[in-house]
MARVOKE-699813 format. One record per atom (N, C-alpha, C): residue number from 1; residue in one letter; chain; y, z, x. Coordinates in pm, 1 decimal. Example, Ala and Ser with C-alpha at 12.3 -4.5 7.8 and 13.67 -1.06 7.14 Angstrom:
<pts>
1 | A | A | -569.0 | 780.0 | 1319.0
1 | A | A | -450.0 | 780.0 | 1230.0
1 | A | A | -330.0 | 780.0 | 1320.0
2 | S | A | -225.0 | 708.0 | 1285.0
2 | S | A | -106.0 | 714.0 | 1367.0
2 | S | A | 3.0 | 787.0 | 1290.0
</pts>
This chain:
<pts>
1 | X | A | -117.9 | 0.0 | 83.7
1 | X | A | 0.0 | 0.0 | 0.0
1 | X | A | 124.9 | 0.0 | 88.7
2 | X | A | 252.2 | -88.7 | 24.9
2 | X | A | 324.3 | -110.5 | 122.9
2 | X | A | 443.9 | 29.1 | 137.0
3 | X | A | 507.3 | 96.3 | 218.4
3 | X | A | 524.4 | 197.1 | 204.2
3 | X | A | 721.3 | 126.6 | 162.1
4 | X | A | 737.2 | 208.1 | 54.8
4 | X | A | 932.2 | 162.4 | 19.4
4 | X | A | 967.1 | 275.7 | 51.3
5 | X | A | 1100.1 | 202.8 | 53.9
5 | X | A | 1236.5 | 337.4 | 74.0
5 | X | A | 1312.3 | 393.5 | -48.2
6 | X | A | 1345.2 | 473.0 | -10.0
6 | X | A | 1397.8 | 603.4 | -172.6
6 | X | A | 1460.8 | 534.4 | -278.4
7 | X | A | 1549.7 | 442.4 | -207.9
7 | X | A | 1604.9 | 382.8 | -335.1
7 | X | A | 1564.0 | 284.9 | -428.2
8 | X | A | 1476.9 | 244.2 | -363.6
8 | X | A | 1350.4 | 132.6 | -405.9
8 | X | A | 1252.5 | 226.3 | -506.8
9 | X | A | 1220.5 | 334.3 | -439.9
9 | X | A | 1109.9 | 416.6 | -562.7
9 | X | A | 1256.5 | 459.3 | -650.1
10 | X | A | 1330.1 | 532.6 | -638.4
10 | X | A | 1395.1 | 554.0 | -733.5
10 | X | A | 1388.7 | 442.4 | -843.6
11 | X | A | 1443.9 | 325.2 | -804.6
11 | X | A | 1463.4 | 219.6 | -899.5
11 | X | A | 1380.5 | 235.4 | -985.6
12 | X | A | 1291.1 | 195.7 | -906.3
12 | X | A | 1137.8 | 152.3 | -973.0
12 | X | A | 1123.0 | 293.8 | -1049.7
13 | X | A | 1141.2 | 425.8 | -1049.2
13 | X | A | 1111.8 | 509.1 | -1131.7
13 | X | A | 1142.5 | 501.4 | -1248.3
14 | X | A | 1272.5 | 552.0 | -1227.4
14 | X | A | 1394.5 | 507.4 | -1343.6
14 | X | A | 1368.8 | 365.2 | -1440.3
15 | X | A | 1358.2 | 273.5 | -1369.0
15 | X | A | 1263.7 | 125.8 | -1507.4
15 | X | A | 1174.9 | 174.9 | -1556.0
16 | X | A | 1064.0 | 251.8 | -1496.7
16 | X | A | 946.7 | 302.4 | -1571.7
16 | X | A | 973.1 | 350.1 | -1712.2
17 | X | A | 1030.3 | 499.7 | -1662.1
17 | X | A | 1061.2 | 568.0 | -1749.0
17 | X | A | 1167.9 | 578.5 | -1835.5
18 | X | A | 1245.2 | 439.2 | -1813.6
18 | X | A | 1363.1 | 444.3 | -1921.1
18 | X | A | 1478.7 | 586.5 | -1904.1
19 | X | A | 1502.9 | 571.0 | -1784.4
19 | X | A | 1637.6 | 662.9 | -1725.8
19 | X | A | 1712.6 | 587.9 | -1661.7
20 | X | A | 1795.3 | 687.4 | -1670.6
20 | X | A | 1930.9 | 645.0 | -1598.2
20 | X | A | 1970.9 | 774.6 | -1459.9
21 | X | A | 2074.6 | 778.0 | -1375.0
21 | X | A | 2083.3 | 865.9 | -1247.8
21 | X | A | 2176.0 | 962.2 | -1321.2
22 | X | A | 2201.3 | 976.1 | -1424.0
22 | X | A | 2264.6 | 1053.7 | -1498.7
22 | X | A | 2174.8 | 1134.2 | -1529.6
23 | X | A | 2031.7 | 1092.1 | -1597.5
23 | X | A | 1891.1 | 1146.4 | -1619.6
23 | X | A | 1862.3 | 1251.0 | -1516.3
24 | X | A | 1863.7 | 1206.3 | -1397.2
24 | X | A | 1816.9 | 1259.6 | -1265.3
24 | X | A | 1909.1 | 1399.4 | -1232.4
25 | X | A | 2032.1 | 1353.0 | -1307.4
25 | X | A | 2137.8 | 1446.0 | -1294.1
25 | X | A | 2060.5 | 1611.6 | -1376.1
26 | X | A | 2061.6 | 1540.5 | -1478.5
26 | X | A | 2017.4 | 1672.6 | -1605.6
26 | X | A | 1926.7 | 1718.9 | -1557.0
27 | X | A | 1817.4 | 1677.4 | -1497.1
27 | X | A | 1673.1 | 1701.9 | -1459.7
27 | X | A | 1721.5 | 1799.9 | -1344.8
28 | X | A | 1829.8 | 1765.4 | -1267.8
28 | X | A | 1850.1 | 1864.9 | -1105.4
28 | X | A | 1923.2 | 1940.9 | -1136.1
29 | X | A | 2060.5 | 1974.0 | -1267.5
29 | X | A | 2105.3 | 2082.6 | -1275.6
29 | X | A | 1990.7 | 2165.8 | -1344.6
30 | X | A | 1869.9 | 2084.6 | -1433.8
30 | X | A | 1744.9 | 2216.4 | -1499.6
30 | X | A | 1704.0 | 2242.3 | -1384.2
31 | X | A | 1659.0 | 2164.4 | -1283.5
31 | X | A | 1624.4 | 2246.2 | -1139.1
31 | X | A | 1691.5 | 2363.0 | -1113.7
32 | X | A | 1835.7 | 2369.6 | -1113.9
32 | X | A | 1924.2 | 2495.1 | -1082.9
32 | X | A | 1876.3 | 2607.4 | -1129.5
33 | X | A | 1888.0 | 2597.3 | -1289.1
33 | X | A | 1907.7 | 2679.6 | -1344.5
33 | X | A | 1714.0 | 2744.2 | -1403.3
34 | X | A | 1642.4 | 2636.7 | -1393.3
34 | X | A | 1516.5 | 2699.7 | -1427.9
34 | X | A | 1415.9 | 2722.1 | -1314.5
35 | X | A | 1476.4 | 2652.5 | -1208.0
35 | X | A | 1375.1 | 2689.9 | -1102.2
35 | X | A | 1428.3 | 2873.7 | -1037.8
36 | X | A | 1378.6 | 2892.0 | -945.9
36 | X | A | 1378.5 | 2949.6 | -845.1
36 | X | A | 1481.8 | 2991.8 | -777.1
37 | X | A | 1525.3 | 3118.7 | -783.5
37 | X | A | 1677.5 | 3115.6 | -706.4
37 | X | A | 1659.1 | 3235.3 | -633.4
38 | X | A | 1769.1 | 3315.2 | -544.2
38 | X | A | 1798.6 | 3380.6 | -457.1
38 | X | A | 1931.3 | 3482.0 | -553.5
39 | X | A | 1884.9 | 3602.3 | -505.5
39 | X | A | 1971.7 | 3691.7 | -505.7
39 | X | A | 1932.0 | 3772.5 | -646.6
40 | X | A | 2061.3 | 3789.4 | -690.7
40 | X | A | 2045.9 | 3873.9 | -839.7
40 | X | A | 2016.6 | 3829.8 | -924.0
41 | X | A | 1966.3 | 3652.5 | -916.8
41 | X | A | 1934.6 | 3599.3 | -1031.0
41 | X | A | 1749.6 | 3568.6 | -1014.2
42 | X | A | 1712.2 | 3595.1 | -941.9
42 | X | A | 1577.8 | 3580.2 | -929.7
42 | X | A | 1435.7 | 3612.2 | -1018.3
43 | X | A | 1474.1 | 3723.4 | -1130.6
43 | X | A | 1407.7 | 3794.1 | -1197.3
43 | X | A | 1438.8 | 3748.3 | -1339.1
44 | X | A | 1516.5 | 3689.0 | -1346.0
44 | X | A | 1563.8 | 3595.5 | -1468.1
44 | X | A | 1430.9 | 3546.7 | -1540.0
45 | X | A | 1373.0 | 3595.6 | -1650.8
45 | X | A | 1221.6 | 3505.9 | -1738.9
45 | X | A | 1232.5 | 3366.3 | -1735.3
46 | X | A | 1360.3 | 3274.7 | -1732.7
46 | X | A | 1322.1 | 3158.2 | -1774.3
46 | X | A | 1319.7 | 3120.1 | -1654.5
47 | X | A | 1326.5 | 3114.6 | -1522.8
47 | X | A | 1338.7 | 3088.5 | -1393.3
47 | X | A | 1202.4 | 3124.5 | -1355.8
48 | X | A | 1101.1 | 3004.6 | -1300.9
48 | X | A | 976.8 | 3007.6 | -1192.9
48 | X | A | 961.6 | 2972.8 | -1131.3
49 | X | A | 801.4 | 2961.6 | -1031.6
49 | X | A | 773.2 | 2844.8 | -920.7
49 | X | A | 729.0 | 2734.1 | -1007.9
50 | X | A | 648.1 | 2725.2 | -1129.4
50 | X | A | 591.2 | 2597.8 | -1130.8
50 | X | A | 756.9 | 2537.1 | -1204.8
51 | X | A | 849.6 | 2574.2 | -1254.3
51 | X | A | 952.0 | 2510.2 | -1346.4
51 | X | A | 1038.9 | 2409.9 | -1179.4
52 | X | A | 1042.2 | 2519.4 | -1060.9
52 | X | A | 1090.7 | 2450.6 | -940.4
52 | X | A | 1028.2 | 2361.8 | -923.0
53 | X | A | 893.3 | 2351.3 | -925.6
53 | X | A | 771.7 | 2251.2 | -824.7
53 | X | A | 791.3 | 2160.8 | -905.1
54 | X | A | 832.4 | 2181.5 | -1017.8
54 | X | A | 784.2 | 2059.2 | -1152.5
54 | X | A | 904.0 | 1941.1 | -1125.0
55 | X | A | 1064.5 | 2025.6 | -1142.0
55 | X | A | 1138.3 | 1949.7 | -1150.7
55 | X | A | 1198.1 | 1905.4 | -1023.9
56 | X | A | 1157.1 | 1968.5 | -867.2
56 | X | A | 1169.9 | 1912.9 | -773.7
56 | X | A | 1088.9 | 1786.1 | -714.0
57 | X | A | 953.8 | 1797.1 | -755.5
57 | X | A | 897.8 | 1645.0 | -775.1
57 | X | A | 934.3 | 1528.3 | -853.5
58 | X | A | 985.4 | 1568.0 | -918.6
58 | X | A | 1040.4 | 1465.4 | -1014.6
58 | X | A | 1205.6 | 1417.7 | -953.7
59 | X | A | 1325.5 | 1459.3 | -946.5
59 | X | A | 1356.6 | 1470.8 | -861.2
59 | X | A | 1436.4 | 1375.9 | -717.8
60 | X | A | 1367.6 | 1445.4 | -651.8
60 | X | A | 1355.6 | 1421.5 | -508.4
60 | X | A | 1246.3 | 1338.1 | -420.9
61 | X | A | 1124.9 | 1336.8 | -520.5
61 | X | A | 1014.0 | 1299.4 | -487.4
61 | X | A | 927.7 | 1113.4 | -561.3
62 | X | A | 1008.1 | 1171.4 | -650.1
62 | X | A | 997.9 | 1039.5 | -805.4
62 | X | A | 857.4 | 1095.8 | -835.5
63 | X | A | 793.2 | 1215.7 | -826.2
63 | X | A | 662.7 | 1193.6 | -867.4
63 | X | A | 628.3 | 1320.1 | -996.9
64 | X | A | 549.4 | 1249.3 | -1075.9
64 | X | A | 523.9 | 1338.6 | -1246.1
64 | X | A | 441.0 | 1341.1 | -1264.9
65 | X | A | 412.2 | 1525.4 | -1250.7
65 | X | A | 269.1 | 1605.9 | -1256.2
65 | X | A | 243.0 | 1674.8 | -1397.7
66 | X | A | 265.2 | 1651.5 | -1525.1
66 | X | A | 305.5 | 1767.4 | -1602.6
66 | X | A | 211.4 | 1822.1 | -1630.2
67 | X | A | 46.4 | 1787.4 | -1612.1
67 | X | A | -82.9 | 1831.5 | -1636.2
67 | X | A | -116.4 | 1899.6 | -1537.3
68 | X | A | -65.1 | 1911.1 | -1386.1
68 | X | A | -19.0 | 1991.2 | -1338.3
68 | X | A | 31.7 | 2122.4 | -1330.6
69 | X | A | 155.5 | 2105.0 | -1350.1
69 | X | A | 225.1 | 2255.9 | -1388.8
69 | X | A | 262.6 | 2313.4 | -1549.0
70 | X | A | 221.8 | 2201.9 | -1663.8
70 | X | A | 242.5 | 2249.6 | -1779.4
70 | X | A | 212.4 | 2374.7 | -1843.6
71 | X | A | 115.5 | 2426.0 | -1777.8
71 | X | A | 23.6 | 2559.6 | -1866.1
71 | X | A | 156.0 | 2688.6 | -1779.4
72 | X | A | 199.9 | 2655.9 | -1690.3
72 | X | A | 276.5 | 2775.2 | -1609.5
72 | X | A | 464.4 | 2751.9 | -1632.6
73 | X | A | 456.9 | 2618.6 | -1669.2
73 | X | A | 618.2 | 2565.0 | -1702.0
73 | X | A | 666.7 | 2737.2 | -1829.8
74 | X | A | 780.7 | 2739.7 | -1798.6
74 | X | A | 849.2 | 2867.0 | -1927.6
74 | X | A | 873.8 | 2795.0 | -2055.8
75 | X | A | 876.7 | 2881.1 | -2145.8
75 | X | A | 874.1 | 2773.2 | -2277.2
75 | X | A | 997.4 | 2732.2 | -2288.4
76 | X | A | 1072.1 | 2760.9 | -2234.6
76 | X | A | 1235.7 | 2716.0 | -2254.7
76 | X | A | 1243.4 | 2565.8 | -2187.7
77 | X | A | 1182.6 | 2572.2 | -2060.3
77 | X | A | 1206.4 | 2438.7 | -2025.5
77 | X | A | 1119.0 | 2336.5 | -2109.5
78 | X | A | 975.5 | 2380.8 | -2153.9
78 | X | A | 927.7 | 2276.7 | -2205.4
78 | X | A | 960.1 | 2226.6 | -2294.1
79 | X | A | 1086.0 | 2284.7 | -2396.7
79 | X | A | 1094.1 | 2237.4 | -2488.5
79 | X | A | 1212.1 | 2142.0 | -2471.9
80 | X | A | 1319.4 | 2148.8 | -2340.9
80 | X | A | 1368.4 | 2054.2 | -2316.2
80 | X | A | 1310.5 | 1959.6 | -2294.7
81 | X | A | 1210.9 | 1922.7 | -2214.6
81 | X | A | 1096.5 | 1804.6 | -2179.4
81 | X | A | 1098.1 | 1784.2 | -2305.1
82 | X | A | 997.1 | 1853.8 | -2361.3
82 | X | A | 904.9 | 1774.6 | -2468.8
82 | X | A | 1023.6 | 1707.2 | -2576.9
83 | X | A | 1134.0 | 1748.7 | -2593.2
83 | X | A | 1242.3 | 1705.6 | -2713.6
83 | X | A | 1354.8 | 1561.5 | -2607.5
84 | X | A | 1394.8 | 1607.2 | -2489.3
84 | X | A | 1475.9 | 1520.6 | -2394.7
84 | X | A | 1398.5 | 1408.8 | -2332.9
85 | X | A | 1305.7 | 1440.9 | -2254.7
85 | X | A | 1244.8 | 1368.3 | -2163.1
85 | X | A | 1084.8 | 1355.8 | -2193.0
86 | X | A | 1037.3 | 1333.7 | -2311.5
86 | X | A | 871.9 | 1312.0 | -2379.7
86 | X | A | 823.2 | 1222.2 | -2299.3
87 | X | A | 869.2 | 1113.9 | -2204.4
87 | X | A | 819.5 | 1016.2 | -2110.6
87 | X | A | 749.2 | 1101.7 | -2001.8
88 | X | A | 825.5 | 1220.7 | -1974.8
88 | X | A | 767.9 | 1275.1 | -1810.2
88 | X | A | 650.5 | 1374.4 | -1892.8
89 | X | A | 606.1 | 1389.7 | -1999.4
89 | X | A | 491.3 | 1413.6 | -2018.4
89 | X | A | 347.7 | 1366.7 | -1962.8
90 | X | A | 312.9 | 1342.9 | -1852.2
90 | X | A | 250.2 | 1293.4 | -1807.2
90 | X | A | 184.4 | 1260.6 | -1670.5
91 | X | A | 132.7 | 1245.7 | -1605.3
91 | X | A | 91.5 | 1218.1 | -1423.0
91 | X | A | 124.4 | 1059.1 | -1394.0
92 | X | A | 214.4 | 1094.7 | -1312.5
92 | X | A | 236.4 | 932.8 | -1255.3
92 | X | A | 254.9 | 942.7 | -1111.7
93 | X | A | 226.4 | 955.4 | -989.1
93 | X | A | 283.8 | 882.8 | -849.3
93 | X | A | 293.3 | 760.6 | -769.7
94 | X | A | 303.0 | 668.2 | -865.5
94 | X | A | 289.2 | 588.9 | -840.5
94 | X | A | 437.2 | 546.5 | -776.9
95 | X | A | 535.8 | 579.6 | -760.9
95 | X | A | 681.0 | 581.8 | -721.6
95 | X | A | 721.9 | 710.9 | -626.6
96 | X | A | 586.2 | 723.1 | -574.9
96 | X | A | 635.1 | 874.7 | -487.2
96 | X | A | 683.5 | 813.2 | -370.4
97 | X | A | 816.6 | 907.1 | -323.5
97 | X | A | 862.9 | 880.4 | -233.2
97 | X | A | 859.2 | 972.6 | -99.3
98 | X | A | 774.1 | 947.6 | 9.7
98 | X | A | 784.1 | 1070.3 | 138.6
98 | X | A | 863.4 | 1058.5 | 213.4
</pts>
């Protein structure tokens, strides 16, 4: 397989799944705020590792595990997925980028 560069998988992600880098946007401020953080906000319920792992692959990575991390995702985020983004329901790497 021929190996592309980021902006090339990006592309190619984004056609897949019918997004836009605005998409990517929403997806990395839910990174902020549902993944994983430092300090006094760390203990926060809706904040985990799999909500980080989930939306940093997706991301940074172009790659979508949700059978993966779904059973450990917080219900807050899933219900953004499942209502915003019902496409990343699913396993795809086929656009992963290293």
């Amino acid at each position: 397989m021929e190996k592309k560069d980021k902006i090339q998988c990006e592309k190619e992600f984004l056609e897949h799944f019918k997004m836009t880098r605005d998409d990517l946007t929403i997806l990395w401020r839910w990174f902020l705020e549902y993944g994983m953080t430092r300090g006094q906000n760390e203990n926060l319920p809706h904040q985990c590792r799999a909500n980080h792992y989930f939306l940093q692959e997706i991301c940074q990575y172009y790659k979508v595990d949700w059978k993966g991390w779904n059973k450990r995702l917080t219900p807050e985020l899933k219900v953004l997925v499942t209502n915003m983004y019902p496409q990343l329901m699913t396993n795809n790497d086929n656009f992963e980028w290293l």
